[in-house]
C-alpha positions in Angstrom: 20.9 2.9 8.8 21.1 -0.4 10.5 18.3 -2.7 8.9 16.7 -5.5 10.7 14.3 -8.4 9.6 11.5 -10.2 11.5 9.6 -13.1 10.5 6.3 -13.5 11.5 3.5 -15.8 10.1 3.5 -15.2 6.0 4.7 -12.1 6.5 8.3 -10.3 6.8 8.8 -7.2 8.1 11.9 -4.8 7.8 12.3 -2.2 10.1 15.0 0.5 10.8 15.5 3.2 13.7 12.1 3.8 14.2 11.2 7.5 16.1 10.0 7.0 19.4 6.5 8.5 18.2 6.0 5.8 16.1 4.0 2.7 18.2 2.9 0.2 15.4 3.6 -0.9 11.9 1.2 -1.7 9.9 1.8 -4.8 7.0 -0.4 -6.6 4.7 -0.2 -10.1 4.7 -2.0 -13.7 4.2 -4.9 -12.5 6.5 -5.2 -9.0 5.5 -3.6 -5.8 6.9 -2.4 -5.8 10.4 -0.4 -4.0 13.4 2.7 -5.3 14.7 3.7 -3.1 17.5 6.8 -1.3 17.4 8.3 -2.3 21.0 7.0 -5.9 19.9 4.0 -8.2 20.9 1.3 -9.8 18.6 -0.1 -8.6 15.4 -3.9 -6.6 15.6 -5.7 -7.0 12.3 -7.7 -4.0 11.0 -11.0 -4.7 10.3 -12.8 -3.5 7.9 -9.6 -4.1 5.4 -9.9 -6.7 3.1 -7.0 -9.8 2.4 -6.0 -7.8 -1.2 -5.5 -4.4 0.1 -2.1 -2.9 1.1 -1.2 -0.3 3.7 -0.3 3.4 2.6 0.2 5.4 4.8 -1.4 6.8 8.3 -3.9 9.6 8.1 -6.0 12.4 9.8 -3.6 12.6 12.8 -3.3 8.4 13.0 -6.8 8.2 13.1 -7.6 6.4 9.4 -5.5 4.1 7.1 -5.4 4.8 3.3 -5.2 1.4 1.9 -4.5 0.5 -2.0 -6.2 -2.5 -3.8 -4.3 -3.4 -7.2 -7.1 -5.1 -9.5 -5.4 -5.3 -12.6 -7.8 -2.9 -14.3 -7.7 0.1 -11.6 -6.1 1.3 -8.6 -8.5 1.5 -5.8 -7.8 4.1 -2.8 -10.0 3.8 0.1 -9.9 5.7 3.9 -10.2 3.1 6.9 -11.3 4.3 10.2 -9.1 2.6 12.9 -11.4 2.3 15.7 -14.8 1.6 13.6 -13.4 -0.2 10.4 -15.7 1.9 8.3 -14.7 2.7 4.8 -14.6 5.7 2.9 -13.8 5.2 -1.2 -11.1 8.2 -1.7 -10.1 8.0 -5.2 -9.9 5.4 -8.5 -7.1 5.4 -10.7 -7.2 3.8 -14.3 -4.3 0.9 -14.3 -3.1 -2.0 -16.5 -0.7 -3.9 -14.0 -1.4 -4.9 -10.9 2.6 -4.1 -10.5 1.1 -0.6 -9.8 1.5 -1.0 -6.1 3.2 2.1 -5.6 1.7 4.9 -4.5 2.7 8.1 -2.2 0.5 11.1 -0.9 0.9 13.3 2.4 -0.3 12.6 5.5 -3.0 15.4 4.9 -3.6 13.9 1.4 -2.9 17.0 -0.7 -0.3 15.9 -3.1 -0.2 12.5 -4.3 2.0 10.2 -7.0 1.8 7.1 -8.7 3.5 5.5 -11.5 1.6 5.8 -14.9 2.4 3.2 -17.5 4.5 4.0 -20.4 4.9 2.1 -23.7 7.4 2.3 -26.2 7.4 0.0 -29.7 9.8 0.0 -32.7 8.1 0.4 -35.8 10.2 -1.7 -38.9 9.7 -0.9 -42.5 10.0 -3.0 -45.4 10.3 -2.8 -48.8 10.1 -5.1 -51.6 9.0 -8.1 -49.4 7.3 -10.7 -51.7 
């Protein structure tokens, strides 16, 4: 797979062999989420989408956007209508890092995963300590 970078304005996109059905790319950058076309041209930002959300993925047919907002304290999922900007809240999930950025579902948004934080500690006994 033959990988090639393009700069734009604070923000870098990689893309690869993209099918031919696919006609934009959607990134997140300094002024929120927006489309770069495939074939090239200028960005369109979405509205509705704010500057701390990141795209998901495309969904009812290419019609909405499922963007994720990290806050530190919970994941926030939330449906954007392309041609209106109207939101729709989808789902919350609990969340301790904002490193919790990843996140994957279908298209159809049946099956879903994200990581769920795991801690581990070592527990050292002592004796005879004065």
């Amino acid at each position: 797979m033959m990988l090639q970078e393009e700069r734009a304005p604070s923000v870098t996109i990689i893309t690869s062999s993209l099918p031919k059905q696919v006609r934009q790319v959607a990134t997140s950058g300094v002024g929120g989420i927006a489309f770069y076309p495939a074939d090239g041209g200028e960005p369109v930002t979405l509205k509705g989408a704010s500057a701390s959300e990141y795209p998901v993925l495309f969904t009812t047919g290419g019609k909405s956007l499922l963007v994720i907002e990290p806050t530190g304290r919970e994941l926030i999922l939330t449906l954007i209508d392309l041609a209106s900007g109207r939101r729709l809240p989808w789902k919350r999930f609990v969340s301790e890092s904002r490193n919790d950025q990843l996140f994957v579902a279908t298209p159809d948004l049946k099956y879903y995963s994200y990581p769920f934080p795991r801690y581990s500690s070592v527990l050292y006994m002592v004796e005879n300590l004065r």
